[in-house]
VEXDOVO-99162 format. One record per residue: residue in three letters; residue number from 1; x negated, y, z negated of N, C-alpha, C in turn. Coordinates in Angstrom, 2 decimals. Each point is the difference from the previous one (the first is absolute). Layout:
N
KEKOL,res,n,neast,nnorth,nup,caeast,canorth,caup,ceast,cnorth,cup
KEKOL,ala,NUM,X,Y,Z,X,Y,Z,X,Y,Z
...
// end
This chain:
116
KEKOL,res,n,neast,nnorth,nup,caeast,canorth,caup,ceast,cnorth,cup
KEKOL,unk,1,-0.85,-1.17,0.00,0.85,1.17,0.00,-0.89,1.23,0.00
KEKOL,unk,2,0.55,1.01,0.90,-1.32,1.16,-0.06,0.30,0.91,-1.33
KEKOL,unk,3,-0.99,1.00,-0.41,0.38,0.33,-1.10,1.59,0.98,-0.29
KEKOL,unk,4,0.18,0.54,0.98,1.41,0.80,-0.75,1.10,-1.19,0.22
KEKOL,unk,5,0.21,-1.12,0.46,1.01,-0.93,-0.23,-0.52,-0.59,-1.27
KEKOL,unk,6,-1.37,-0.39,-0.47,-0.17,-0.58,-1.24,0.17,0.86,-1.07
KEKOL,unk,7,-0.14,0.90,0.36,0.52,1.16,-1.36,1.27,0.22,-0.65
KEKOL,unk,8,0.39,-0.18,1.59,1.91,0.19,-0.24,0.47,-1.20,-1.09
KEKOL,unk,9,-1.13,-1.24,0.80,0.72,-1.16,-0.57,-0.26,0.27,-1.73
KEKOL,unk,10,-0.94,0.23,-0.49,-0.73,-0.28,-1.27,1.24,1.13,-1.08
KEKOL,unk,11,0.26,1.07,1.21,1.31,1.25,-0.63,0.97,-0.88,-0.03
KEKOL,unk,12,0.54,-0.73,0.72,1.30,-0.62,0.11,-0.10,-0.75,-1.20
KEKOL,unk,13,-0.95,-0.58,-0.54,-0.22,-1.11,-0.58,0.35,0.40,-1.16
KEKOL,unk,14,-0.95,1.06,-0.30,0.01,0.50,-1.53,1.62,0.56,-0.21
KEKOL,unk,15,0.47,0.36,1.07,1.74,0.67,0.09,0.32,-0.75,-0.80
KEKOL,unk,16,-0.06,-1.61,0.54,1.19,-0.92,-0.17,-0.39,-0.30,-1.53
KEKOL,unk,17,-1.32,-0.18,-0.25,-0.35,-0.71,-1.19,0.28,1.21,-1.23
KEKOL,unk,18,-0.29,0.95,0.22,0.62,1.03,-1.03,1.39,-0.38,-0.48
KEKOL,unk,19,0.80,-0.19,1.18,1.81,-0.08,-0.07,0.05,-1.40,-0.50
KEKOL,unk,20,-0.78,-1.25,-0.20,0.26,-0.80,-0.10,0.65,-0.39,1.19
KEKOL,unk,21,-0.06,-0.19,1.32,0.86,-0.50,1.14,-0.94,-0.91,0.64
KEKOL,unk,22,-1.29,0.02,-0.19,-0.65,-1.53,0.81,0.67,-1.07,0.00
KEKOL,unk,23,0.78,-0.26,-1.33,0.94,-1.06,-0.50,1.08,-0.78,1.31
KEKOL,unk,24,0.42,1.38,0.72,0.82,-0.04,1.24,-0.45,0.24,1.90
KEKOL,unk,25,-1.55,0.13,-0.46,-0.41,0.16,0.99,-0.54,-1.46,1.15
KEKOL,unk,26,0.39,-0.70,-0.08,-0.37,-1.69,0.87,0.11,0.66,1.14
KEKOL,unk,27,-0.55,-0.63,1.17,0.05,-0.11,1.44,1.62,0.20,0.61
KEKOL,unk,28,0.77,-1.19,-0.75,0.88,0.23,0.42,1.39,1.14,-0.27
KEKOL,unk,29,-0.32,0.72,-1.27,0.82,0.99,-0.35,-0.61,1.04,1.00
KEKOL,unk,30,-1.58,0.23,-0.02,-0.68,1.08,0.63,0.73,0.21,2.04
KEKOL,unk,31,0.07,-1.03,0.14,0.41,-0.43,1.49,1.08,0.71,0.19
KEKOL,unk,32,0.38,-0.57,-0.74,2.31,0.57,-0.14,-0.19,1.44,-0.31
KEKOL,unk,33,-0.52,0.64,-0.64,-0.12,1.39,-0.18,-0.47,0.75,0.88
KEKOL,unk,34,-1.42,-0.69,1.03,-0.22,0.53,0.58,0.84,-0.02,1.69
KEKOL,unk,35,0.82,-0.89,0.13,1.13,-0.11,1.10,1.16,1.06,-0.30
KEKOL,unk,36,0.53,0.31,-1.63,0.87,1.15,0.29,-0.52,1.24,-0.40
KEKOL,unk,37,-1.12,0.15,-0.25,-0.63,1.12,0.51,-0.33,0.54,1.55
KEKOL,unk,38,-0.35,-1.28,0.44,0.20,0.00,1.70,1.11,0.13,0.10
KEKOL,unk,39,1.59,0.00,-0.10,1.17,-0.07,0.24,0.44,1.53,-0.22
KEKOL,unk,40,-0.50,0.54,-0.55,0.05,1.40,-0.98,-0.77,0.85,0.97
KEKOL,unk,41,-1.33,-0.32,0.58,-0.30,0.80,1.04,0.62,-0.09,1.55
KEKOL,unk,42,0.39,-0.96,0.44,0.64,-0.56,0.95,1.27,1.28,-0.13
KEKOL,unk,43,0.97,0.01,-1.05,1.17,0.46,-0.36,0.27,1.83,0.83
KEKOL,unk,44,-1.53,0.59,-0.49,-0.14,1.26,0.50,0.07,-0.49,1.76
KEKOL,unk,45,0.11,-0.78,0.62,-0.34,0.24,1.17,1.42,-0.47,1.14
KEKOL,unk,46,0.91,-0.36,-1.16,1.24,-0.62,0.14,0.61,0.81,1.04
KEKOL,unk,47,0.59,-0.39,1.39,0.71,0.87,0.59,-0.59,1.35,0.92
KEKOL,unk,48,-1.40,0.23,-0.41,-0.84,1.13,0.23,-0.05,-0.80,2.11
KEKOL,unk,49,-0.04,0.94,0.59,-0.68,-0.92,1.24,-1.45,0.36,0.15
KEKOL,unk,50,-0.79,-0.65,0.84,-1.30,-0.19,-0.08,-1.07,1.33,0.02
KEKOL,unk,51,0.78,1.15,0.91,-0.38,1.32,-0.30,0.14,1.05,-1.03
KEKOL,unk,52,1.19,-0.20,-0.71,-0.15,0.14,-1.76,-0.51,-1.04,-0.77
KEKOL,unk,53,-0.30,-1.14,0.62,-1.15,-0.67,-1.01,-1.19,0.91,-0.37
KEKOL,unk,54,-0.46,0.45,1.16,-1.23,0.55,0.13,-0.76,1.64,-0.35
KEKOL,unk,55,2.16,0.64,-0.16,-0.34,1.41,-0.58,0.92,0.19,-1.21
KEKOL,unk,56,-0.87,-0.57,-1.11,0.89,0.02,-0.90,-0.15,1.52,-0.73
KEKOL,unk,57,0.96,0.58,-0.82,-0.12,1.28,-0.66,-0.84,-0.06,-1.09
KEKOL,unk,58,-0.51,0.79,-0.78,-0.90,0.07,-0.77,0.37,-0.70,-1.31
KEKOL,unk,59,1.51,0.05,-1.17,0.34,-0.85,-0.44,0.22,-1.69,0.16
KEKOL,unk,60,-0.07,-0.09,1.23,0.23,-1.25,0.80,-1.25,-0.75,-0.56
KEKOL,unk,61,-0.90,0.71,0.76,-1.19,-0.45,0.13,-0.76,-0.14,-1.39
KEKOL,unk,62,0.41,0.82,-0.78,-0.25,-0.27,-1.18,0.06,-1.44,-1.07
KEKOL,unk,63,1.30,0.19,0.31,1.14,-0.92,-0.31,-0.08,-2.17,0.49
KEKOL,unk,64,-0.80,0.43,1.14,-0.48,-0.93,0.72,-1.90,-0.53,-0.21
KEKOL,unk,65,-0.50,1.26,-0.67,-0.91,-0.14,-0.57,-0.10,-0.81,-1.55
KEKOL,unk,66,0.73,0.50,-0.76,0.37,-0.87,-0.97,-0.04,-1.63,-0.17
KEKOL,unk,67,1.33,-0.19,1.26,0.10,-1.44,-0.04,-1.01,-0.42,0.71
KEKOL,unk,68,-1.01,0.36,0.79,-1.38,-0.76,0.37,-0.61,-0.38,-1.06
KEKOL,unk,69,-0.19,1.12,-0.56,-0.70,-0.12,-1.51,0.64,-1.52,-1.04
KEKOL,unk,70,1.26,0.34,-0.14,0.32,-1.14,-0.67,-0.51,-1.25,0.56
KEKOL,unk,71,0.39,-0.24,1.72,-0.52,-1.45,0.45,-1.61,-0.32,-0.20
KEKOL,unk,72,-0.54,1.33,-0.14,-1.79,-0.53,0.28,-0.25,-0.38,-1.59
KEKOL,unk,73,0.84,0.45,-0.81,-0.51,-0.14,-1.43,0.76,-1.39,-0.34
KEKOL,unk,74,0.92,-0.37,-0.01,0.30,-1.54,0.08,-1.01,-1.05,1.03
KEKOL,unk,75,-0.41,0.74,1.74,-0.97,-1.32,0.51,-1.01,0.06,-0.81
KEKOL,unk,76,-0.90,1.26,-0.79,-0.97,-0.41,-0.61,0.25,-0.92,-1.04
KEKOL,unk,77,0.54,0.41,-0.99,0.24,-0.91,-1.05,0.64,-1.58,0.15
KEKOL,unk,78,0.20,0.02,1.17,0.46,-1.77,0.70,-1.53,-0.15,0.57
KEKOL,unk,79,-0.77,0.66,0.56,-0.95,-0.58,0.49,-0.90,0.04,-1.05
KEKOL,unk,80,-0.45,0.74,-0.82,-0.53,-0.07,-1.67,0.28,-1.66,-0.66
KEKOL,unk,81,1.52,-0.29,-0.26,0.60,-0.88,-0.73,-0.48,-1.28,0.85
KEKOL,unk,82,-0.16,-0.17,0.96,-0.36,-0.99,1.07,-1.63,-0.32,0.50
KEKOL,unk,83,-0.92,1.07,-0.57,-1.19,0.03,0.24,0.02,0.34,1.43
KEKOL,unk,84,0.09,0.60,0.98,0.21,0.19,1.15,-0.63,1.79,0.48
KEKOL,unk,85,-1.12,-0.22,0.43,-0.55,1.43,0.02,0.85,0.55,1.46
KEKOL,unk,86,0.94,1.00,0.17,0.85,0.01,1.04,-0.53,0.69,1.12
KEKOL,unk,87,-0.97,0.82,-0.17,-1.07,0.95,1.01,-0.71,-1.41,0.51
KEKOL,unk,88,-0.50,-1.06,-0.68,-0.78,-0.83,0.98,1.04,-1.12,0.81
KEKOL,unk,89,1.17,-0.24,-0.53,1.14,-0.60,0.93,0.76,0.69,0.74
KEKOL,unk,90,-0.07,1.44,0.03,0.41,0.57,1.50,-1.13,-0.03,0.84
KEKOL,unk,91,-1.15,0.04,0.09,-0.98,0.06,0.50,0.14,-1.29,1.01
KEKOL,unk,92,-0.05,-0.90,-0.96,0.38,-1.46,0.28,1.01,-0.32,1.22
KEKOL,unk,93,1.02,0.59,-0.37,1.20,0.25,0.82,-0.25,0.55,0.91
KEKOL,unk,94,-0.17,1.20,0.17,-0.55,0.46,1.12,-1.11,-0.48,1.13
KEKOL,unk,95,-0.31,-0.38,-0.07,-1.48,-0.91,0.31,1.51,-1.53,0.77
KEKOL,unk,96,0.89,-0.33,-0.58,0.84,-1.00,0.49,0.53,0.53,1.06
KEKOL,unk,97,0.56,1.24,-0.16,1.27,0.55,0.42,-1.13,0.72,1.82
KEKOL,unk,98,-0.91,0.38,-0.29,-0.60,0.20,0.84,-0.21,-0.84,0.99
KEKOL,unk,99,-0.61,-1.28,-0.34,-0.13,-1.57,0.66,1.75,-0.22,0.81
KEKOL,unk,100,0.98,0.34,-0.74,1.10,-0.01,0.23,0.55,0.76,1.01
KEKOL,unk,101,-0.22,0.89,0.02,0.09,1.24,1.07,-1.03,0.84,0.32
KEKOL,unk,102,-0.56,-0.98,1.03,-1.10,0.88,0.53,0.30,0.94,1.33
KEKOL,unk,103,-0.96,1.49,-0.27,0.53,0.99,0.63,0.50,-0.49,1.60
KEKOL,unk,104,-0.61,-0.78,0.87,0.28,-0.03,1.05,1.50,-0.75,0.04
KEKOL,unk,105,0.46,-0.42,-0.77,1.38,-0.65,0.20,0.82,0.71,-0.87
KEKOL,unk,106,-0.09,0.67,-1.34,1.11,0.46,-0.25,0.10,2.03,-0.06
KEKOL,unk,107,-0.95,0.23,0.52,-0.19,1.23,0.12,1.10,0.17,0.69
KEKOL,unk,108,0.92,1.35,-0.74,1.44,0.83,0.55,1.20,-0.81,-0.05
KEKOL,unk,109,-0.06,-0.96,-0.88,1.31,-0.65,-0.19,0.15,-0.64,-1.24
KEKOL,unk,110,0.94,-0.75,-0.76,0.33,-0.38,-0.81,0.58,-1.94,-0.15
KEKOL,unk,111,-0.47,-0.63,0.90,0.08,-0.89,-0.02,-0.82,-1.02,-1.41
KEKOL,unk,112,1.07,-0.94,0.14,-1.10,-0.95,-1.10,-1.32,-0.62,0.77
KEKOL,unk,113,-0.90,-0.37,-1.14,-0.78,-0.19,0.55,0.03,-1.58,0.96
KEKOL,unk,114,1.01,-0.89,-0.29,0.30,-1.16,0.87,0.68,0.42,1.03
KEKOL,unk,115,0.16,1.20,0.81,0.83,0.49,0.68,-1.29,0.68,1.13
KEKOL,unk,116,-1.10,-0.20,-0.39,-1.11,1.33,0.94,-0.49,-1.28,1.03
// end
């Protein structure tokens, strides 16, 4: 984990352990929290079409800032709780996803990658 995600994590940590909430923190509570937190950012975008996706107002955006915040602070603490350094498994990923869609076949479209 690079250092400002390990920092966050070590903040998150001490959060929970102050409150006494490690107690409730497992993989699998962390997961579920972090899906309706995703559901919660999703929510702002409800109905918006794809060009007010993209210009949101300054409360909006705010507002939408928040719930990022919430989801990145639940994946850390799921990837914390799991031993899972998450900067070196996107890396990882990426490095797949690349192999997966390489520029000469999926460049300017959106196909899956069993589809190029």
């Amino acid at each position: 984990m690079n250092d400002s995600l390990q920092g966050l994590a070590k903040e998150l940590d001490r959060f929970a352990r102050d409150r006494d909430w490690k107690q409730f923190h497992s993989p699998k509570n962390l997961a579920s929290a972090l899906i309706v937190e995703a559901g919660e950012l999703l929510e702002h975008f409800q109905w918006m079409t794809e060009a007010q996706s993209r210009e949101l107002a300054p409360e909006q955006r705010e507002a939408v800032g928040a719930e990022i915040a919430d989801v990145l602070l639940y994946l850390i603490q799921l990837a914390d709780a799991l031993g899972i350094d998450p900067v070196a498994a996107a890396r990882a990923k990426l490095q797949v996803n690349a192999s997966k869609y390489p520029v000469a076949g999926a460049r300017g479209h959106s196909r899956k990658y069993d589809k190029l």
